[in-house]
N, C-alpha and C positions, 0 to 999 in steps of 0.2 A: 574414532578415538584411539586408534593405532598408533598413529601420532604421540600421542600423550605416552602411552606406555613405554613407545621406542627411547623416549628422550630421557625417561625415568630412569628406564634400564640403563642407559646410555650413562646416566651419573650417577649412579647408585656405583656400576662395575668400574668406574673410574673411582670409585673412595673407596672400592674392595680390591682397586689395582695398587694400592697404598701398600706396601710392605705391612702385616701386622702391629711388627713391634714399633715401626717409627707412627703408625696414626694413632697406637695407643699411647705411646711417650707424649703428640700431641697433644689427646685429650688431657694429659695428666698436667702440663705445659698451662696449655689452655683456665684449667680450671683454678690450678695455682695462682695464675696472675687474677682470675675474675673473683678471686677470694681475699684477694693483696689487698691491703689498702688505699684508696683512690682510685692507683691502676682497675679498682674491680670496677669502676662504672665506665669504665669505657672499653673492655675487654668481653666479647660477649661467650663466654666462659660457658654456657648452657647451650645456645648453639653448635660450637666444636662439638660437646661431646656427643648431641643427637645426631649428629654427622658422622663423627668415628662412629656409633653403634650403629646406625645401619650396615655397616659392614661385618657385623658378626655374623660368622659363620659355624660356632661351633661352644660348645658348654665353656670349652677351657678360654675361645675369646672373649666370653662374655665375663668369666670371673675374674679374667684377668683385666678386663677395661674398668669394671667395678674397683678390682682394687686399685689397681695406677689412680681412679680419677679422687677414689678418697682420700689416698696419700697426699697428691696433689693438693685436695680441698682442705685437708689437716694442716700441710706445708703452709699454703695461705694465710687461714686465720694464725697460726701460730708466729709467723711472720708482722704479719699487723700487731698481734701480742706485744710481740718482742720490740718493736718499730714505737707503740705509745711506751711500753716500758721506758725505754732511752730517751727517745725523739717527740715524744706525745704534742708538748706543748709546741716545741720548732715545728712542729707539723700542723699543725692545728694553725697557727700565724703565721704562715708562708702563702707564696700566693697559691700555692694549689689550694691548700687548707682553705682559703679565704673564699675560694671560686667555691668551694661542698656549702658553704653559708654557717653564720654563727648560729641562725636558727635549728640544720639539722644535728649542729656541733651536741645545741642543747638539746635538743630532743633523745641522741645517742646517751649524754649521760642522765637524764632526768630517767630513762630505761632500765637503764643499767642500777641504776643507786634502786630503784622502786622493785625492780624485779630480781636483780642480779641474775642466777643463773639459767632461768627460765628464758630472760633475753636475750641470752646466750642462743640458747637451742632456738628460740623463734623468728630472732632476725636474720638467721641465715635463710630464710625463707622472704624478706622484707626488702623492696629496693631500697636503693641506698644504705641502710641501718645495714643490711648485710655485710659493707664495706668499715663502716663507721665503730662499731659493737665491738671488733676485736681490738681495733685502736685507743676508744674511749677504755675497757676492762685494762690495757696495759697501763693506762692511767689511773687506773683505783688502786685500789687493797687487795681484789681478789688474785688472789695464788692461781699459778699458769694452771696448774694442776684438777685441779678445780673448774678454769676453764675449759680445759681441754676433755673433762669429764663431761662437760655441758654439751661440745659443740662436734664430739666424735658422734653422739647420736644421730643428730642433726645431719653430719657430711654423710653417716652411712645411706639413711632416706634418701636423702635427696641425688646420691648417684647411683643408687638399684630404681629409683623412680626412671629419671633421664638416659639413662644406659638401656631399661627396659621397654621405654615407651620407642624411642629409637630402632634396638633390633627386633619386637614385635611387628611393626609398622611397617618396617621393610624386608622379614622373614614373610610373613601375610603378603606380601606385595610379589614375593616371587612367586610362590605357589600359588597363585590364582592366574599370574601374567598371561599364561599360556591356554587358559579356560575362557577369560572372560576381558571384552574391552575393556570393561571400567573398571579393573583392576586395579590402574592410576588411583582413582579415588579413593582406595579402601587406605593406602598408603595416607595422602592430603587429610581423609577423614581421621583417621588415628592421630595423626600428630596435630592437628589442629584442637579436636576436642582436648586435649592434652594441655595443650598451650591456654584453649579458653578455660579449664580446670584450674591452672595456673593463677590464669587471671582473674577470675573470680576469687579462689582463695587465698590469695595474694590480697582481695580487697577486704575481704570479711576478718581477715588477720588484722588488717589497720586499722579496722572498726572494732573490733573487741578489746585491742590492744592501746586504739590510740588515747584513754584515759589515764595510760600508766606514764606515756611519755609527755604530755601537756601540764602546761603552770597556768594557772591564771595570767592572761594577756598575748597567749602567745599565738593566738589565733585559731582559724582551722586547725582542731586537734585530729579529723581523721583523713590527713592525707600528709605524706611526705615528701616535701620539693625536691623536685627533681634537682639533683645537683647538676647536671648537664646543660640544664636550659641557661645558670645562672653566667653571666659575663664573669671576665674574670674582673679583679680589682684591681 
């Protein structure tokens, strides 16, 4: 299993041969766009930045990838904000808007109007609606202010979550390298159970939630279509 180690090490010290401040500018990059609207479902914005953190190597790298990647993640929804403020509607009837489907269109504001700021804080955690939530609130009444009180909680979570499970996974992965073959694995087993954490409460989210966002007739209330799968029009 030497092998496995060698090739680990091998890319791990190739994202730690990254200049510090240009792969944390990335992850900040990165997570901006996967918070944009639209752009967020095709930018895989969680990714990057489990990538940059494996290469922390020190207290000050890690507060500082936390902070760039909130900014970043702040930068995003506020963007989207500002984007339904103006453009809400031209965006929503455009063919991108058309390709997200008028079903998840409704289901973003049936959320928003039912929950308002709670929706805020929870769809950043929700595929899709993560991208959707800021666009649709720039189309309501709710004040930025307001939102951005909702959704700063939200970014802070979710990049000491992804920033930490990244340089854990691969801090743990050096100090062992040199003890133990299977070393590899302890890396694979961190981030994956991580991912499946992810995935499950990512489902149990839709299922508590998907009463707030369903009308009568709108079908499967606990699952959200993937906008990706859908052709364009």
């Amino acid at each position: 299993m030497n092998w496995f180690n060698d090739v680990l090490t091998a890319l791990l010290d190739a994202v730690q041969s990254v200049d510090p401040v240009l792969r944390t500018l990335l992850a900040g990059v990165g997570i901006f766009l996967e918070t944009s609207v639209l752009v967020g479902l095709i930018v895989p914005g969680d990714t990057i930045v489990i990538v940059a953190a494996t290469a922390v190597d020190s207290p000050v790298e890690y507060a500082a990838l936390v902070a760039v990647v909130i900014l970043g993640a702040l930068g995003g929804e506020s963007v989207g904000f500002a984007l339904g403020r103006f453009f809400g509607p031209k965006i929503r009837h455009s063919r991108l808007g058309r390709r997200i489907g008028e079903h998840n269109w409704r289901r973003a504001e049936n959320y928003v109007d039912r929950r308002g700021g709670i929706a805020v804080f929870v769809s950043r955690f929700l595929p899709v609606l993560h991208s959707l939530v800021p666009l649709t609130v720039g189309m309501s009444t709710m004040r930025y202010r307001r939102f951005i009180a909702w959704t700063a909680p939200a970014c802070v979570l979710w990049a000491f979550a992804y920033v930490t499970v990244g340089a854990v996974a691969a801090g743990s992965y050096r100090e062992l390298a040199q003890q133990l073959h299977w070393a590899g694995y302890v890396f694979v087993g961190v981030i994956a159970l991580f991912l499946v954490a992810v995935v499950v409460g990512k489902k149990l989210l839709e299922r508590s939630e998907a009463r707030h966002w369903a009308r009568p007739g709108d079908g499967d209330a606990n699952t959200i279509e993937d906008a990706e799968e859908r052709p364009a029009e």
